[in-house]
N, C-alpha and C positions, 0 to 999 in steps of 0.2 A: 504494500500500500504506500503512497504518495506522504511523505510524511507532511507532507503543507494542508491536505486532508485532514489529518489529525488537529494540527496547527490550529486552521482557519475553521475545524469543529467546534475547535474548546473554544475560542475566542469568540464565537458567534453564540454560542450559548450563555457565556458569561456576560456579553452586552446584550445577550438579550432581558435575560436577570434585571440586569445595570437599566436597562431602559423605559423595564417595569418602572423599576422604583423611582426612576427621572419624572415618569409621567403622572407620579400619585403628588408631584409636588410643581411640576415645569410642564407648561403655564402654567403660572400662578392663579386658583382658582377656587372655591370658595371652601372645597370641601379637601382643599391639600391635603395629603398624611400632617398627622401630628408629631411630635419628637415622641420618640421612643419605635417608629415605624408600626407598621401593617403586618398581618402574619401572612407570611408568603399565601398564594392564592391562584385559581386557574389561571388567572391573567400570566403570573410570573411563569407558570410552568409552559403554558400555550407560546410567550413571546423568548422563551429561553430554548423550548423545542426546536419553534422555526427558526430562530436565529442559528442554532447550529445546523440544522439538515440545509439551510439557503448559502450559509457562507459554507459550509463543510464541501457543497457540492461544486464549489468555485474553482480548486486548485485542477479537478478531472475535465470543468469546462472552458478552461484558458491558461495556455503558456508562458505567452508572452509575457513578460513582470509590467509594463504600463498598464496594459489590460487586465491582467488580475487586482492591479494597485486602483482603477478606475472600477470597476466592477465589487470588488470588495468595500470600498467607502461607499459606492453609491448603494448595496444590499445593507450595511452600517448605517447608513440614514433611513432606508425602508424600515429597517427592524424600530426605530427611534420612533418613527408614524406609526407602524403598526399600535406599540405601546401606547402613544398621546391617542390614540382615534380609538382604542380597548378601555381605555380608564376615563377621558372624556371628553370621546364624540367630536374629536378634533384632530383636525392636520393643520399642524399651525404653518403662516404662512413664512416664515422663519429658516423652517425647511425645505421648503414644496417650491418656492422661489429662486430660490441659489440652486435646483434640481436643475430647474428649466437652464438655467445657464448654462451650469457645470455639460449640460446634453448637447447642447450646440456646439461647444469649444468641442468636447469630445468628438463631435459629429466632424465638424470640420477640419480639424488638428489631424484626424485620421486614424486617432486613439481609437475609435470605438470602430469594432469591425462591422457590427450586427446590422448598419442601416446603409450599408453595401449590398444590399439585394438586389431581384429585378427591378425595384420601384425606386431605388436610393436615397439619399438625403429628399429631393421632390416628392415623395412620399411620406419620408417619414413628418416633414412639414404636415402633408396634408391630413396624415391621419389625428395629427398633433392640434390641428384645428378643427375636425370631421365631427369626434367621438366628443369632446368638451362641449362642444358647442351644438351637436344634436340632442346631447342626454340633458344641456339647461332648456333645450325648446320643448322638448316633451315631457318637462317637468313643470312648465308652469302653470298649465291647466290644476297640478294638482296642489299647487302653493308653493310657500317660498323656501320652506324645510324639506321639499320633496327629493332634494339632490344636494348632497353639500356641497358648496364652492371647494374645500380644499380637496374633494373627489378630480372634481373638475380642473383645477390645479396642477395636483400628481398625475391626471390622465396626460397634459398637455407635455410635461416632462417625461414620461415613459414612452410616448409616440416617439418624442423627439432623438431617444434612447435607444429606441430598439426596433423602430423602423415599422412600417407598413403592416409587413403578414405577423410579425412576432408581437406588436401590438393588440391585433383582431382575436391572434390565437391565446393572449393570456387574460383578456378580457373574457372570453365562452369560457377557459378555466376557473378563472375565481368567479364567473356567473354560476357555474354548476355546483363548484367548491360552494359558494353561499349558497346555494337552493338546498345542498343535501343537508351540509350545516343546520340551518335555521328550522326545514323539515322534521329533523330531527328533537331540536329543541321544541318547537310544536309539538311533538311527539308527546314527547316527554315534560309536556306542559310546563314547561320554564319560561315558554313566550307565547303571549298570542299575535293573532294576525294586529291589533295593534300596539305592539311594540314596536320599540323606536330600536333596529337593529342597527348599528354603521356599519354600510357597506366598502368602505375603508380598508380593512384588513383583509379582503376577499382581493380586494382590486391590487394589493400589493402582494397578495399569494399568486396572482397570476403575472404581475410581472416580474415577481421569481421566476416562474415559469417561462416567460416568456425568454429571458436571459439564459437558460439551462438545456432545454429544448434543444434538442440538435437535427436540423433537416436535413435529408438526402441521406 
């Protein structure tokens, strides 16, 4: 085994931990952790899992050291959202902002391989404007909490990131990833159909996915 596997395991599980507990306090909000902390809880466990299987599975899906170094901060700052949008319903624009940047430079610098497809950079633009800006038109028949902006946000930065088809294909991921999710808590009566579920950590499980995925 790859020992950067191991490596970029443990480190991704430990910020994922670290992320929880950033997000019971960062933003600052009404119901922060109090000193003395929180007793660990599904959140830490859920955001310590996916932080090591997303960065664990980094060193097997890239060689190159810029691209691993680009790719590992940017799943670094996913796992960060994950945590603030689990604990409260938020992707602050803090991080979601400097995303969209950080995608372009990569984009055009050359660092980033992934939005080199049949569609290329002209693509990954356009999907980067397509998906934000269709999912706030079809949400506003149903109000103004129907989609969150910082959804919209992180869509506009992973378009930019990962290009056209790897976009489409981890948005149907973390769509189905939330359907089975939420079906399930349904299930098991933890939520009804009017709970306010963020769709947030679904949308950052697929563009995991969408980065790991390997086509052809």
């Amino acid at each position: 085994m790859n020992p950067l596997v191991i490596v970029f395991a443990v480190a991704g599980g430990v910020w994922g931990v670290v992320s929880d507990r950033i997000a019971t306090r960062w933003p600052a909000h009404d119901e922060a952790e109090l000193p003395g902390g929180l007793p660990v809880g599904w959140r830490t466990v859920v955001n310590g899992a996916i932080g090591a299987i997303a960065l664990g599975a980094l060193p097997g899906r890239f060689d190159d050291p810029a691209q691993l170094a680009l790719f590992g901060a940017w799943f670094a700052a996913l796992t960060l959202l994950l945590a603030t949008d689990l604990d409260q319903r938020l992707l602050p624009d803090l991080i979601t902002l400097p995303l969209v940047v950080v995608a372009i430079v990569a984009a055009l610098s050359g660092v980033d391989p992934l939005v080199h497809d049949a569609f290329g950079i002209p693509g990954a633009i356009a999907i980067a404007i397509v998906i934000p800006l269709g999912m706030w038109l079809i949400s506003i028949p149903f109000g103004v909490d129907a989609v969150g902006v910082g959804d919209l946000k992180l869509l506009v930065s992973v378009g930019l990131l990962e290009g056209l088809v790897r976009t489409i294909t981890g948005i149907v991921v973390g769509t189905f990833v939330g359907g089975v999710v939420i079906g399930g808590l349904m299930l098991a009566r933890r939520v009804t159909r009017h709970t306010y579920v963020p769709y947030g950590p679904f949308l950052i499980v697929g563009a995991f996915w969408g980065v790991l995925v390997r086509f052809g």
